[in-house]
C-alpha positions as CSV (number, residue, x, y, z in Angstrom):
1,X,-40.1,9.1,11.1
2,X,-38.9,5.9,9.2
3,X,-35.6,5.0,9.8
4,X,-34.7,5.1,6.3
5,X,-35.0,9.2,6.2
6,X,-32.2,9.0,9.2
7,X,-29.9,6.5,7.6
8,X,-26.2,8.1,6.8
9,X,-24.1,4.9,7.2
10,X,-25.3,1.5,7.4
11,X,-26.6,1.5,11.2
12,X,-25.8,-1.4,13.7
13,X,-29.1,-2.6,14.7
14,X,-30.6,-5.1,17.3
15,X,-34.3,-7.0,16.6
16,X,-36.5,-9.1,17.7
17,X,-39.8,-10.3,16.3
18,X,-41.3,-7.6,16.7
19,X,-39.3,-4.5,17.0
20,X,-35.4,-3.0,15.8
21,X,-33.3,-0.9,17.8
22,X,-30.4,0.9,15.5
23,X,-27.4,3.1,16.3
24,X,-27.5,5.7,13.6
25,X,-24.1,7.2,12.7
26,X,-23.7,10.1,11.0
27,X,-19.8,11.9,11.3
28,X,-19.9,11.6,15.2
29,X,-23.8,12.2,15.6
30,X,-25.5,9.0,17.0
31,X,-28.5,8.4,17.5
32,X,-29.8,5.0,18.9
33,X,-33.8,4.3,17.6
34,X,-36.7,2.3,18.4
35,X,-38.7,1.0,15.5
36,X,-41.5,-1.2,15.9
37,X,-45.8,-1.9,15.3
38,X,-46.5,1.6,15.7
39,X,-43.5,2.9,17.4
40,X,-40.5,5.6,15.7
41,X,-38.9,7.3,18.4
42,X,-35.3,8.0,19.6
43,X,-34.6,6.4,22.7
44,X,-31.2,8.6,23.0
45,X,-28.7,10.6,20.9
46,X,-25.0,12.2,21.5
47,X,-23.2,15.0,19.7
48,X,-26.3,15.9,18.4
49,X,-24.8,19.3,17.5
50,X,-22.1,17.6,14.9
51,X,-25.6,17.0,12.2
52,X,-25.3,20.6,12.4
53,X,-21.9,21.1,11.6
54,X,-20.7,21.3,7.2
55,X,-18.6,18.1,7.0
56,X,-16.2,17.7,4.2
57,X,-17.8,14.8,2.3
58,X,-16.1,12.7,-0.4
59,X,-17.0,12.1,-3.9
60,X,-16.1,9.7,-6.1
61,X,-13.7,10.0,-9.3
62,X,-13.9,6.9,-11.2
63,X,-11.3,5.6,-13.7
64,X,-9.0,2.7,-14.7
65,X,-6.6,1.0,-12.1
66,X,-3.2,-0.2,-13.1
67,X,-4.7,-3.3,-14.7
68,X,-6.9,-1.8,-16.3
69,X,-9.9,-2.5,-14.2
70,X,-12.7,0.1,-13.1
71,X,-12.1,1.1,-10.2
72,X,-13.3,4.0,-7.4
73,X,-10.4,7.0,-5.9
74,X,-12.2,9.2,-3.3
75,X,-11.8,12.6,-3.4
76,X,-12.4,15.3,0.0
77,X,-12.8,18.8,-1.0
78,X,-12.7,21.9,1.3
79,X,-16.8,22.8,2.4
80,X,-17.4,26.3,1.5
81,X,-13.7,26.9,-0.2
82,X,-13.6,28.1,-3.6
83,X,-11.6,25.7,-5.8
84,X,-9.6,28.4,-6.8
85,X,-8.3,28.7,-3.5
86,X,-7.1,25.8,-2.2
87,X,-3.7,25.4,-1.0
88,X,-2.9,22.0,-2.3
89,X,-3.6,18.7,-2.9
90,X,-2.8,15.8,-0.3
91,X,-2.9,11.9,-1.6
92,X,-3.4,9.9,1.3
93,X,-2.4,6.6,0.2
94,X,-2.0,2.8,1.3
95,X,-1.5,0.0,-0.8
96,X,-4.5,-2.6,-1.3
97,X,-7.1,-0.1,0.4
98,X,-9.0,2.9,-0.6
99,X,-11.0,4.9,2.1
100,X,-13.9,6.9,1.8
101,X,-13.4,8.7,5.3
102,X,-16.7,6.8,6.5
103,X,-16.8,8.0,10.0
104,X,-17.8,4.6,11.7
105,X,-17.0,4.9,15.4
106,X,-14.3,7.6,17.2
107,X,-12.0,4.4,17.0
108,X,-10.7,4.6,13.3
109,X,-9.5,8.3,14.4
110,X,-6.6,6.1,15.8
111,X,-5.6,4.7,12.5
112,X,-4.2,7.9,10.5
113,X,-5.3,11.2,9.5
114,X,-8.9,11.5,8.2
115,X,-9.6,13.4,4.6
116,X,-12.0,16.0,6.1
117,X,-9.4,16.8,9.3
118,X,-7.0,17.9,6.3
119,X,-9.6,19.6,4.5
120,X,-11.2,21.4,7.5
121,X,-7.3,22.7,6.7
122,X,-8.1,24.1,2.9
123,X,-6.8,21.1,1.5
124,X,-7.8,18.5,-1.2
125,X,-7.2,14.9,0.0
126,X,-7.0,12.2,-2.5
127,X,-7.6,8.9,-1.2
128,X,-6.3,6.6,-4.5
129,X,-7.0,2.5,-5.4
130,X,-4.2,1.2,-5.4
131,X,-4.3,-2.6,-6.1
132,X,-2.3,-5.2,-5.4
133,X,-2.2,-8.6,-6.8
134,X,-0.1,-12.0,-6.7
135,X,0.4,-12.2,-10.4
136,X,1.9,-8.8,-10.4
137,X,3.2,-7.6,-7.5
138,X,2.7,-4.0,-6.4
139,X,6.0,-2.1,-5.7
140,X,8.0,0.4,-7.0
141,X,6.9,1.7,-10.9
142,X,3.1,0.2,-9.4
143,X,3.0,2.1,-6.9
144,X,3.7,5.7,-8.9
145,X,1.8,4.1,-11.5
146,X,-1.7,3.8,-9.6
147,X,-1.0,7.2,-7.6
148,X,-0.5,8.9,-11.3
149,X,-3.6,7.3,-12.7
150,X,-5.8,8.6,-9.0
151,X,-4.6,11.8,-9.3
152,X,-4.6,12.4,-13.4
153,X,-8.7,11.4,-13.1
154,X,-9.0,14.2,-9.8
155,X,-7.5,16.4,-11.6
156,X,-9.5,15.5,-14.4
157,X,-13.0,15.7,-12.3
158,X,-12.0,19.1,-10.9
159,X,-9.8,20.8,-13.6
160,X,-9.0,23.8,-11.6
161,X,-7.6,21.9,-8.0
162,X,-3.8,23.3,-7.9
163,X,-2.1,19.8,-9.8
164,X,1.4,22.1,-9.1
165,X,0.6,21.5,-5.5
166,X,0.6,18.0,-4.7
167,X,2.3,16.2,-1.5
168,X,2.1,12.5,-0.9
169,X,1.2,11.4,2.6
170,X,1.7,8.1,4.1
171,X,1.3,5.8,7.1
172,X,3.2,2.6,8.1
173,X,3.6,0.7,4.6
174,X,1.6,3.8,2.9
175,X,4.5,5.4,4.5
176,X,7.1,2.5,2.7
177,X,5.0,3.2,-0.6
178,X,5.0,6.7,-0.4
179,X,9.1,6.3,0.0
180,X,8.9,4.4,-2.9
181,X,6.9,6.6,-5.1
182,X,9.4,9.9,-3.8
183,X,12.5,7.7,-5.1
184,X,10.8,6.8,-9.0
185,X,9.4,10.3,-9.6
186,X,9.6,13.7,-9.4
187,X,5.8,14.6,-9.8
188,X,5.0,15.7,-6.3
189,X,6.2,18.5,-4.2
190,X,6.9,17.0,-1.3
191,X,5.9,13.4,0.9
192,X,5.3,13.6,4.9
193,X,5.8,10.1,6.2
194,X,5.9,8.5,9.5
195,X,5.8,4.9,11.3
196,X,7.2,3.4,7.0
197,X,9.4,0.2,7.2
198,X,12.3,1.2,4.8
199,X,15.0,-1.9,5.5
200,X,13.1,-5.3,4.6
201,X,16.5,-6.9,4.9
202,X,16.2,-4.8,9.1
203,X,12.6,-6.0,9.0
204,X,13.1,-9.3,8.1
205,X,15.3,-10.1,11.3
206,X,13.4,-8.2,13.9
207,X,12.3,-8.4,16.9
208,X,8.3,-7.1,17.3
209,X,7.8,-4.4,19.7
210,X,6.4,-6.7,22.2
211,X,9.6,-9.1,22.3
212,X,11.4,-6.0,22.4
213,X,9.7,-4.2,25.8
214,X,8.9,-7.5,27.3
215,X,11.6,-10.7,26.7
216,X,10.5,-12.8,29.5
217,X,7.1,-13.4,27.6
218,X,9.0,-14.6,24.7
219,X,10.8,-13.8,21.6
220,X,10.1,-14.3,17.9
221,X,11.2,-13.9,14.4
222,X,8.6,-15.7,12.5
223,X,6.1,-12.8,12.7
224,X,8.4,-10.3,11.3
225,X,9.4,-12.9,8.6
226,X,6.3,-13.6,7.5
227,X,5.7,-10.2,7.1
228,X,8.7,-9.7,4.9
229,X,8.0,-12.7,3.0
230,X,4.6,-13.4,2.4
231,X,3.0,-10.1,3.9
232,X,3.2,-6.5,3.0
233,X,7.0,-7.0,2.2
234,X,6.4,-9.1,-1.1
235,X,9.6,-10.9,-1.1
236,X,8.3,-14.2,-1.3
237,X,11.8,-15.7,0.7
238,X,14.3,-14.6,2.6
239,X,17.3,-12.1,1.5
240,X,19.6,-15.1,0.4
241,X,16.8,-16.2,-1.9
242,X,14.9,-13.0,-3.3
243,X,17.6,-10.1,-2.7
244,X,16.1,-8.6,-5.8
245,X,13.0,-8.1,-4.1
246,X,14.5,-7.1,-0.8
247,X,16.4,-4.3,-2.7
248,X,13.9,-2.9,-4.4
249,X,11.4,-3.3,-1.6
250,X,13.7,-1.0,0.5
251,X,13.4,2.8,0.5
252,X,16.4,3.2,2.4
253,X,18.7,1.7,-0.6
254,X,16.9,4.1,-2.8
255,X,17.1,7.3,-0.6
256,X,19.9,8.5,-3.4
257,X,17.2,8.8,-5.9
258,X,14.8,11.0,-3.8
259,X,14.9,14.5,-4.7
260,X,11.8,16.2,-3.2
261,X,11.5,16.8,0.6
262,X,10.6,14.3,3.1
């Protein structure tokens, strides 16, 4: 069988001049091949059994991003659910990155919750683009303002998911954005965030969890600060010079203006 008929994912492959070994990954199967002058055949495979299994599997919704640009949202639907019945709708965001749930190796199941885990749950998940960009910064209003435009083209693609039902889930600064979205509108039902940075002006001075558990190797501000500053954070200087931007970049000094549960 030609590799090509077994290809799921891009496969990480090994050649010489004469023949190609490839790890074929496919949500959690793998299967490692020879290919060569006369010779298809799997060397090995493990969790065969998950090619068997009905994976949730994303599709694509395409439609303008905040600038204006085309752009790709994923959307994870429920296998074997009737549309009619699912229980709600989770955006699973993070600024500057869009997932399709590609299951790559059983490391990214370290990095967050994975679209099909909810929808194995009778959820949607909604994985939006949300761009970000150095002429215009996104924070705040950009922030709702690329979550509305992912979930108005879902709901759009698949009219009859429960829009009354949404909840915004976030991770680390998708947990700071998701903060950020719960304090500028009252759209969603409710956000579940963990591990979000909501004090840039606490951030900023910081030590990292290293310096913290472990002095005697060393201690330093600069990473935090470039963080603040240049990184995620946005400030573009410290909270003498951009307090503006440390304000608004701070969930915590908005936590008045929340109104749906967290």
């Amino acid at each position: 069988m030609p590799i090509s008929t077994l290809v799921a994912a891009p496969p990480s492959s090994a050649a010489s001049a004469t023949v190609v070994v490839a790890l074929i990954r496919d949500q959690g199967a793998e299967t490692l091949w020879l290919s060569g002058r006369g010779v298809d055949r799997t060397i090995d495979a493990v969790n065969v059994e998950f090619a068997a299994r009905a994976f949730a599997r994303p599709i694509p919704v395409e439609h303008r991003d905040r600038l204006g640009r085309e752009t790709r949202s994923w959307l994870t639907l429920p296998v074997g659910l009737p549309i009619g019945e699912v229980k709600g709708v989770v955006v699973n965001l993070y600024p500057g990155s869009v997932s399709n749930d590609a299951h790559i190796d059983p490391r990214v199941l370290l990095y967050g919750i994975r679209g099909p885990l909810l929808a194995a749950a009778g959820y949607a998940v909604l994985s939006p683009a949300m761009p970000e960009s150095a002429d215009d910064p996104a924070a705040g209003e950009g922030y709702v303002a690329s979550v509305d435009l992912a979930v108005d083209a879902a709901l759009k693609a698949v009219p009859d998911l429960p829009g009354e039902r949404i909840a915004i889930l976030g991770h680390s600064f998708g947990g700071t954005a998701a903060l950020a979205v719960a304090a500028r509108t009252h759209r969603y039902r409710s956000y579940v965030v963990w591990s979000a940075v909501t004090d840039l002006y606490g951030a900023w001075g910081e030590f990292d969890p290293v310096s913290r558990a472990v002095p005697e190797e060393g201690l330093s501000l600069q990473a935090q600060m470039g963080w603040v500053e240049s990184g995620q954070g946005e400030t573009g200087g410290s909270p003498s010079r951009a307090r503006d931007r440390f304000e608004a970049g701070s969930p915590y000094l908005q936590a008045q203006d929340i109104r749906s549960p967290v």
